[in-house]
C-alpha positions as CSV (number, residue, x, y, z in Angstrom):
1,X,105.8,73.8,75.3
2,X,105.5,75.2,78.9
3,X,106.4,78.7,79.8
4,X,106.7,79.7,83.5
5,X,104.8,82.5,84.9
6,X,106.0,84.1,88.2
7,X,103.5,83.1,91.0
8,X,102.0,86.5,92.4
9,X,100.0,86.0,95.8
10,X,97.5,88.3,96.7
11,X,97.8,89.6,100.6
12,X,94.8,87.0,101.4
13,X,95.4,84.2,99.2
14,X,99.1,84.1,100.8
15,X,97.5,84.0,104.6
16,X,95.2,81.2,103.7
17,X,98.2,79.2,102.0
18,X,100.6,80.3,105.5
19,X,97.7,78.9,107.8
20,X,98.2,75.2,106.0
21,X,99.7,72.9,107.4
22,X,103.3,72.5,105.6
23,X,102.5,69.5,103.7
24,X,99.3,70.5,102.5
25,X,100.9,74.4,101.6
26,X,103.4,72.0,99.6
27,X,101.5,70.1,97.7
28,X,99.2,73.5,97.0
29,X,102.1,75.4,95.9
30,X,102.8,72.3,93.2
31,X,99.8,72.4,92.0
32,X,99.7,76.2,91.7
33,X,103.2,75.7,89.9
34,X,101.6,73.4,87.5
35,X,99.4,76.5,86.3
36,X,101.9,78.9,86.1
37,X,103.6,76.6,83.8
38,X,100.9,76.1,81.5
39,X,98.9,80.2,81.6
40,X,97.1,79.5,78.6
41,X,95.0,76.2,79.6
42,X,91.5,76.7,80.2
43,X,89.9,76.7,83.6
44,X,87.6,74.2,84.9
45,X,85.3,77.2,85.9
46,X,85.7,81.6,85.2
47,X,84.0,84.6,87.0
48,X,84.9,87.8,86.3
49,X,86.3,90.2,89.5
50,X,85.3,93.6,90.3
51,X,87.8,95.1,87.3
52,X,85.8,93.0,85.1
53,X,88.5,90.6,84.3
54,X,88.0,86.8,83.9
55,X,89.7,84.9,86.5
56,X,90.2,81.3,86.0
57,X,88.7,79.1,88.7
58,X,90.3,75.7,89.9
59,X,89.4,73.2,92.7
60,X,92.7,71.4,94.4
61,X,91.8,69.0,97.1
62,X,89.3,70.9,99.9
63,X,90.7,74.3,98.0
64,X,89.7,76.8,95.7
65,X,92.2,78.5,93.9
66,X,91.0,82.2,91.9
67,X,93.7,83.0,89.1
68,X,94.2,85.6,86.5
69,X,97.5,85.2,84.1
70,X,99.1,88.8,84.0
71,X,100.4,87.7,80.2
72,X,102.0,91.5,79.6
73,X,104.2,90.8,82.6
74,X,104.7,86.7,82.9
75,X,102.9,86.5,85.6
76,X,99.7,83.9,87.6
77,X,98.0,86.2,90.0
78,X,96.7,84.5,92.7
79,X,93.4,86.3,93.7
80,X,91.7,83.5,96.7
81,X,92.8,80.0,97.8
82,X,89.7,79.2,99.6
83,X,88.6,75.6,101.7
84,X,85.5,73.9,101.8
Protein backbone atom coordinates (compact mmCIF):
# COMPACT_ATOMS: atom_id res chain seq x y z
CA UNK A 1 0.00 0.00 0.00
CA UNK A 2 1.36 3.56 -0.86
CA UNK A 3 1.16 6.44 1.50
CA UNK A 4 1.99 10.01 0.28
CA UNK A 5 4.49 12.05 1.84
CA UNK A 6 4.34 15.91 1.24
CA UNK A 7 7.27 16.90 -1.08
CA UNK A 8 9.59 19.43 0.99
CA UNK A 9 12.25 21.33 -1.29
CA UNK A 10 15.14 22.55 0.20
CA UNK A 11 15.96 26.43 -1.02
CA UNK A 12 18.73 24.79 -3.44
CA UNK A 13 17.18 21.70 -4.64
CA UNK A 14 14.07 23.95 -5.71
CA UNK A 15 16.43 26.47 -7.87
CA UNK A 16 18.09 23.60 -9.63
CA UNK A 17 14.50 22.00 -10.41
CA UNK A 18 13.24 26.06 -11.47
CA UNK A 19 16.34 26.27 -13.82
CA UNK A 20 14.94 22.96 -15.95
CA UNK A 21 13.50 23.16 -18.65
CA UNK A 22 9.53 22.58 -18.01
CA UNK A 23 9.47 19.21 -19.37
CA UNK A 24 12.39 17.89 -17.82
CA UNK A 25 11.18 19.81 -14.21
CA UNK A 26 7.92 17.61 -15.06
CA UNK A 27 9.07 14.52 -15.48
CA UNK A 28 11.58 15.21 -12.27
CA UNK A 29 8.74 16.10 -10.17
CA UNK A 30 6.99 12.54 -11.16
CA UNK A 31 9.65 10.85 -10.38
CA UNK A 32 10.13 12.65 -7.04
CA UNK A 33 6.32 11.83 -6.54
CA UNK A 34 6.90 8.31 -7.11
CA UNK A 35 9.21 8.44 -3.84
CA UNK A 36 7.05 10.30 -1.78
CA UNK A 37 4.53 7.67 -2.44
CA UNK A 38 6.47 4.82 -1.43
CA UNK A 39 9.03 6.60 1.86
CA UNK A 40 9.91 3.40 3.08
CA UNK A 41 11.75 1.78 -0.15
CA UNK A 42 15.28 1.53 -0.05
CA UNK A 43 17.64 3.77 -1.90
CA UNK A 44 19.88 2.75 -4.61
CA UNK A 45 22.68 4.60 -2.64
CA UNK A 46 22.81 6.51 1.33
CA UNK A 47 25.30 9.10 2.83
CA UNK A 48 24.69 10.55 5.89
CA UNK A 49 24.44 14.73 6.02
CA UNK A 50 26.07 17.01 8.38
CA UNK A 51 23.17 16.08 11.32
CA UNK A 52 24.22 12.69 10.77
CA UNK A 53 21.07 11.47 9.21
CA UNK A 54 20.98 8.97 6.38
CA UNK A 55 19.71 10.43 3.24
CA UNK A 56 18.60 8.21 0.52
CA UNK A 57 20.44 8.75 -2.82
CA UNK A 58 18.70 8.28 -6.27
CA UNK A 59 19.84 8.93 -9.94
CA UNK A 60 16.81 10.17 -12.40
CA UNK A 61 18.08 10.73 -15.85
CA UNK A 62 21.41 13.25 -15.85
CA UNK A 63 20.07 14.09 -11.98
CA UNK A 64 20.83 13.30 -8.63
CA UNK A 65 18.20 13.52 -6.27
CA UNK A 66 19.36 13.67 -2.07
CA UNK A 67 16.23 12.65 0.12
CA UNK A 68 15.49 12.07 3.79
CA UNK A 69 11.70 10.94 4.71
CA UNK A 70 10.62 13.22 7.68
CA UNK A 71 8.35 9.99 8.86
CA UNK A 72 7.13 12.00 12.35
CA UNK A 73 5.71 14.64 10.03
CA UNK A 74 4.70 12.77 6.44
CA UNK A 75 7.08 14.29 4.79
CA UNK A 76 10.23 13.62 1.59
CA UNK A 77 12.77 16.20 2.16
CA UNK A 78 14.46 17.09 -0.78
CA UNK A 79 18.08 17.93 0.26
CA UNK A 80 20.06 18.36 -3.70
CA UNK A 81 18.77 17.57 -7.26
CA UNK A 82 22.09 17.68 -8.85
CA UNK A 83 23.17 17.07 -12.89
CA UNK A 84 25.91 15.40 -14.30
Amino acid sequence: MATCYRLVFDESAEEALTGLPPEEARAVKNFLRGLADHPFRTPAQQVRDAAGRLNGVELFDRVVVTYWADHAVCELRVAAVEFF
